[in-house]
N, C-alpha and C positions, 0 to 999 in steps of 0.2 A: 667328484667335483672338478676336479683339475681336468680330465678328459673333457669334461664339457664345458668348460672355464677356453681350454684351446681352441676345440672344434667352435664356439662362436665367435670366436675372435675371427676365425677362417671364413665362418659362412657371412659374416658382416664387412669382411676385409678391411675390418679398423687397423691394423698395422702388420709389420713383419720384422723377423728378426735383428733386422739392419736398422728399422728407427730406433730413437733414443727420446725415451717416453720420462713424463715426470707424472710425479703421483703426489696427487691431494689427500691427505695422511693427517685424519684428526684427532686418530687416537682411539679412536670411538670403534665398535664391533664390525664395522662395513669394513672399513677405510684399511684396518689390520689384515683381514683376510684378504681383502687384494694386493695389499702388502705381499704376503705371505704366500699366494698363487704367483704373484711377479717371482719372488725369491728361487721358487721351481723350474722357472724360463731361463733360457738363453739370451735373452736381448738387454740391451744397457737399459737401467732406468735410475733415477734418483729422488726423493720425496720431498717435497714442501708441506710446512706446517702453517696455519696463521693461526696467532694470539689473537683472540677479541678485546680481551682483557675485561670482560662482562658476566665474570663467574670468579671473581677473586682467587685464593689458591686455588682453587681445582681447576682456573684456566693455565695459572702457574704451574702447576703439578700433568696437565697434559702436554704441556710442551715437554715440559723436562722428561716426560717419559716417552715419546714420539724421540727426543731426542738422544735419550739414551741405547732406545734400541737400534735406532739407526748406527749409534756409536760402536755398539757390542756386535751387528754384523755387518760392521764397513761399508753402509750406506751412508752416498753424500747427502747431505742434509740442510734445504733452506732453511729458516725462522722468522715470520714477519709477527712483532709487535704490532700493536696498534691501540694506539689512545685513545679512551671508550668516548671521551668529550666529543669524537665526529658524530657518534648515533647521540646523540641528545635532541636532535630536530631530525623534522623528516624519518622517511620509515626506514628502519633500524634494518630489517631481512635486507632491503634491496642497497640500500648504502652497503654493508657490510658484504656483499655478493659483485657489488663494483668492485670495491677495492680489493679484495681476493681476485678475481680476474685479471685485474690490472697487472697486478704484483705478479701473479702466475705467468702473465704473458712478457714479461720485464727479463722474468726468471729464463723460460725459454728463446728467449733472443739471446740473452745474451751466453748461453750456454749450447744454442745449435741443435736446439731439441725438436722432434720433430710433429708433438703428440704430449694432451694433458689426459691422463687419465682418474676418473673420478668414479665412486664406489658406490654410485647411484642402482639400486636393483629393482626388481620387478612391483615391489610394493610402492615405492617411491614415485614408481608410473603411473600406480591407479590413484594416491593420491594427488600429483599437479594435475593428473586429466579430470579430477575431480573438483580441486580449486580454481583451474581454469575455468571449469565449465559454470561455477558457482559466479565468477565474475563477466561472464560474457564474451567467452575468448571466439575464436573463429576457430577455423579446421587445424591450420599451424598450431594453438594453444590444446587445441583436442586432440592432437595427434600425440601431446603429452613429450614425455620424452623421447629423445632419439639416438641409436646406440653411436651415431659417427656425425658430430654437426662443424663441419669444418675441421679444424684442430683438435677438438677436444672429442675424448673417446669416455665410451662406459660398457668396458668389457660384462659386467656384473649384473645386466640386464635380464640374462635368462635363468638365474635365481629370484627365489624370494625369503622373507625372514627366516622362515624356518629353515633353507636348506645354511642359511649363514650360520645360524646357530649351532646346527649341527656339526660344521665344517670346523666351528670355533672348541666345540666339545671333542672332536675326534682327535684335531693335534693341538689341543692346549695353547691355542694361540691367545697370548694375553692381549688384552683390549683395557681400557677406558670407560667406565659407566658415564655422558654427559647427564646432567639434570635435568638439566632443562630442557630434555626429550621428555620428562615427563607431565611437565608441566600444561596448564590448558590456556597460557600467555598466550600463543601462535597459534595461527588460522593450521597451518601443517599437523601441528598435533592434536587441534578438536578433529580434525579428520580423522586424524590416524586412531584415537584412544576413544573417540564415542559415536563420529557419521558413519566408516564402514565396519565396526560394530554392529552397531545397533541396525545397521541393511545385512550384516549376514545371519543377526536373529530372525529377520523377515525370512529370508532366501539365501541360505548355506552355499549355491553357487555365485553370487554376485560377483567373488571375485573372480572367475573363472568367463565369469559373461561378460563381467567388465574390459576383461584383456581382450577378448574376441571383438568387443566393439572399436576397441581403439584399434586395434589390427587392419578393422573394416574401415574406420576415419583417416586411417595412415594409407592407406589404398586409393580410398577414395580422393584425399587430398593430392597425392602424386598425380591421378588421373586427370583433377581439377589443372594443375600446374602444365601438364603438356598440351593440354587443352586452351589455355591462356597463353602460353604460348605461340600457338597457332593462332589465335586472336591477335595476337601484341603483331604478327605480321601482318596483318590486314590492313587494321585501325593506328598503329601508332606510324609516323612520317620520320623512320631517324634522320637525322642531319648531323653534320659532326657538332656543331655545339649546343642543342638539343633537341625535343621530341615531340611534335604535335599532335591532337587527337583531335577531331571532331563533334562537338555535342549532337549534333547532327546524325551520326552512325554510331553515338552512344544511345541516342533516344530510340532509335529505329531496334535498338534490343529488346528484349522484354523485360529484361532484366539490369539499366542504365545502370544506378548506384553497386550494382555487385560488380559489377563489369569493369567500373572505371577503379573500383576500389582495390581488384585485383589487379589491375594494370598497374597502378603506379604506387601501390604499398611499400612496392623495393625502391622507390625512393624518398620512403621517410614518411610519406603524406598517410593519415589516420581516417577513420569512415568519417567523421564528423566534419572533417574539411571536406571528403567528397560530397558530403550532402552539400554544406555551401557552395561548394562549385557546378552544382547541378539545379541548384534552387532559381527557378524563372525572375526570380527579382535581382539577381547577379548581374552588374554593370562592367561591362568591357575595363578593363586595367584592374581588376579588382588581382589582388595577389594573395598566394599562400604560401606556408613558407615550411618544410621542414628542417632538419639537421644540415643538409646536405644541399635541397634545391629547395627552387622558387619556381611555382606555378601562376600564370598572367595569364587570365580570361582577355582572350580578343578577337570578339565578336564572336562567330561559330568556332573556335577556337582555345584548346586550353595548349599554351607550349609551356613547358618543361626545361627548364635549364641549371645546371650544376652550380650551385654556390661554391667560388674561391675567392683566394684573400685579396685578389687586386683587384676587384669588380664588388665583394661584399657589403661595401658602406654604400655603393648605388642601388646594389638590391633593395637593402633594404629603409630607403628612404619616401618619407610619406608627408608630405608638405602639407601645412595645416590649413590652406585654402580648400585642401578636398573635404574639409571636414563635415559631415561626421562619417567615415568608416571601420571598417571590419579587421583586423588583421588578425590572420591563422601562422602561427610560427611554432614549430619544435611542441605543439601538441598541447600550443596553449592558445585560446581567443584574449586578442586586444580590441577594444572599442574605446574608440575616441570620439568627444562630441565635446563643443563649448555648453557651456551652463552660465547660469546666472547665480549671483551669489546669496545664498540663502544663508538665516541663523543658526537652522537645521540641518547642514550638512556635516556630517561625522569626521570629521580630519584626520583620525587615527585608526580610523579602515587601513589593511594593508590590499584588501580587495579592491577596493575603489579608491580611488588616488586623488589629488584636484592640486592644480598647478597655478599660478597669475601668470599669466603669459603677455602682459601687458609692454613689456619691454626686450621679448625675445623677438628675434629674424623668423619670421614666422616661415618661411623657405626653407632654413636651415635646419629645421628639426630633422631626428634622425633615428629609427628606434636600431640598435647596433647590440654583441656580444660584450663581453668583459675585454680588454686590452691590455697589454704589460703597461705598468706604470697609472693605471688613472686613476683619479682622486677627485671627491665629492667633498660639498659640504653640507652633510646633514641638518636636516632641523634638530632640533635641540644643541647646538656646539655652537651659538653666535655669529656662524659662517665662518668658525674653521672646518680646512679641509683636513682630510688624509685620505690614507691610499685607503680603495676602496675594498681590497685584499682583508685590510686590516681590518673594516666594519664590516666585511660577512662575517670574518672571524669573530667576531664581537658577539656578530649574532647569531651564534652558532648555527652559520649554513652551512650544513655537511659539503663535503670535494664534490661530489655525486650530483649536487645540484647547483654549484655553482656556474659548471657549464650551459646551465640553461638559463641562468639570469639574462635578463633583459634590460637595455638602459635607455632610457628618452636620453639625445642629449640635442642640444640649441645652442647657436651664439655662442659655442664653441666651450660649453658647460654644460656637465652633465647635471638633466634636470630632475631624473627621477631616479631608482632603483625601484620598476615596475613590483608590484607585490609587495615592498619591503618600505623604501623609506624617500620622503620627499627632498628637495635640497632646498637649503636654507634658502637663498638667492630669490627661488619661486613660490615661496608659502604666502599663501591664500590670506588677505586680509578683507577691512570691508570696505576698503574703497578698490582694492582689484575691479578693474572694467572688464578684461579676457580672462577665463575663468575655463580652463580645459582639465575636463575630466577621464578619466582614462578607467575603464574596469577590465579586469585581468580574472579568466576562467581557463579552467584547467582538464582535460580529458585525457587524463593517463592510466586510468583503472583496468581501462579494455585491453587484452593482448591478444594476440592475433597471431 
């Protein structure tokens, strides 16, 4: 195991003796035996633990034993807590996988590390290529895991359970049984303990055909990428402050929406905005907006430009005379339209919102991020404000998703928390004459 544990580290060129590697160490059967293959090397590493705190003692009893053997053979040793109150909203796997990164990457800054290694092995392959493919991923989600994706490494790739197991029996390396592996709570372990199951009752090879395919998707995919490459010099215009394409030598493809969708993926934008940006009833100024940039249809034209902080409130500002449109941001649709006021409208939708706007600067609207310091006054508190920090908090919006809140603000008050909650100031009565409604949809399912 250890011969072949080196030899791939070699043939994938994930590191060398000179970095200084940290290890994701939960205690559990993987995590120990990479533990314990590092412990055989010559190269510095050091392990981090995180607490979920979402298995009571036995979350408590895996740190303390993660920590103690680190203690008994003089490995330094992170420990991150964590207060189970952030997973209470929002999905519990992907919050909890931010924050572990985050902390991971916290860790190697400030320690000069060069490399995370994590104790992901060959099974763990067939099932995300399997739960990607269940959600709709594209060739990057099929290509499943990969042994070196920037920073972070997974020597433990060219194993599978059984050879861990075995590795675990041969030197007595004590491990951590978690539970809730076994559990059928998680889309990951109806995978693992009943879909490829119940396909190897079918067909004893699957998992051996399975690997060969993603092998083929991971070929294929790299093939796809030098190939759009060579596209992105044709069709896109750089300039230093950003990048044109034309709909024009997009349509003349056979293949428009896949083309444009490869092109500009790496900057944040999602298929579903491509299609809006391809759809013939698209009107020049129309904008989309990912994490990072803003895309503006104009004319034959989509240009491309980097969102930063001294230009970000003009990005993204949309004056309420354009009304009614579209807006694509961070992988969510806004539509805005005036209404009239009906008996029938739901006021406590957080999907659908409705505002009076009978006494805002109708120019000054602005839909913008979270900022240090702002403060709202929600409906229900008589038109007190507070920071608005404190009412995500309130309502238990996980960290994970706060960065992507979105705020209406006007007249130099914020008027909405899109999705969440309206402010006092703008609540909708029945003499409101402007009456703006705002619905908020969401396309984050798909990965790609």
């Amino acid at each position: 195991m250890l011969d072949r544990f080196l030899s791939y580290i070699k043939e994938q060129n994930l590191f060398n003796n000179e970095d200084k590697i940290l290890l994701a160490v939960s205690g559990g059967m993987d995590s120990m035996v990479l533990l314990h293959l590092f412990q055989k090397m010559s190269c510095q590493f050091m392990v981090a633990h995180v607490n979920h705190n979402l298995r009571g003692l036995e979350s408590q009893d895996d740190q303390s034993f993660v920590e103690k053997y680190c203690f008994d053979h003089q490995i330094k040793c992170y420990v991150n807590k964590i207060d189970p109150i952030v997973f209470e909203s929002g999905n519990l796997q992907d919050t909890a996988r931010k924050i572990r990164y985050d902390w991971f990457g916290k860790i190697m800054e400030e320690n000069q590390l060069t490399y995370m290694a994590t104790a992901h092995h060959a099974d763990d392959v067939l099932e995300t290529f399997l739960i990607n493919l269940m959600r709709g991923s594209g060739l990057d989600g099929l290509s499943s895991i990969q042994a070196k994706n920037s920073n972070i490494i997974r020597p433990l790739l060219f194993a599978n359970k059984v050879d861990i197991q075995n590795y675990i029996t041969k030197y007595n390396v004590p491990y951590r049984e978690d539970s809730s592996n076994s559990t059928q709570k998680y889309l990951r372990n109806k995978v693992r303990h009943t879909i490829i199951p119940a396909m190897e009752h079918s067909d004893n090879r699957v998992k051996k055909g399975l690997m060969h395919s993603i092998r083929h998707i991971q070929s294929s995919n790299q093939l796809l990428k030098w190939f759009i490459e060579k596209e992105r010099q044709n069709l896109c215009n750089e300039m230093a402050n950003s990048i044109s394409i034309k709909f024009s030598d997009l349509n003349a493809s056979p293949y428009p929406l896949e083309l444009l969708f490869q092109l500009i993926k790496k900057y944040g934008f999602n298929e579903t905005q491509c299609i809006e940006m391809l759809a013939v009833d698209q009107q020049s100024g129309n904008k989309y907006i990912s994490h990072t940039h803003v895309a503006l249809r104009d004319r034959d034209l989509l240009i491309i430009r980097q969102i930063n902080s001294s230009r970000h409130q003009k990005e993204l500002s949309f004056p309420c005379s354009e009304l009614p449109c579209i807006i694509n941001i961070n992988g969510s649709q806004i539509k805005m339209e005036k209404v009239a006021f009906s008996s029938h409208i739901n006021f406590l939708s957080s999907e659908i919102q409705y505002l009076c706007i009978d006494k805002i600067d109708k120019s000054s609207l602005v839909i913008r991020g979270l900022r240090n310091g702002d403060k709202f006054a929600p409906t229900g508190m008589n038109g007190k404000k507070q920071k608005l920090q404190d009412f995500l908090t309130n309502n238990k919006v996980p960290a994970s998703k706060k960065e992507k809140i979105l705020l209406l603000t006007g007249s130099g008050e914020i008027l909405c928390v899109i999705g969440h909650r309206v402010s006092e100031f703008v609540k909708v009565s029945p003499d409101s004459k402007e009456i703006l409604k705002i619905v908020l949809s969401n396309d984050e399912d798909y990965i790609d």
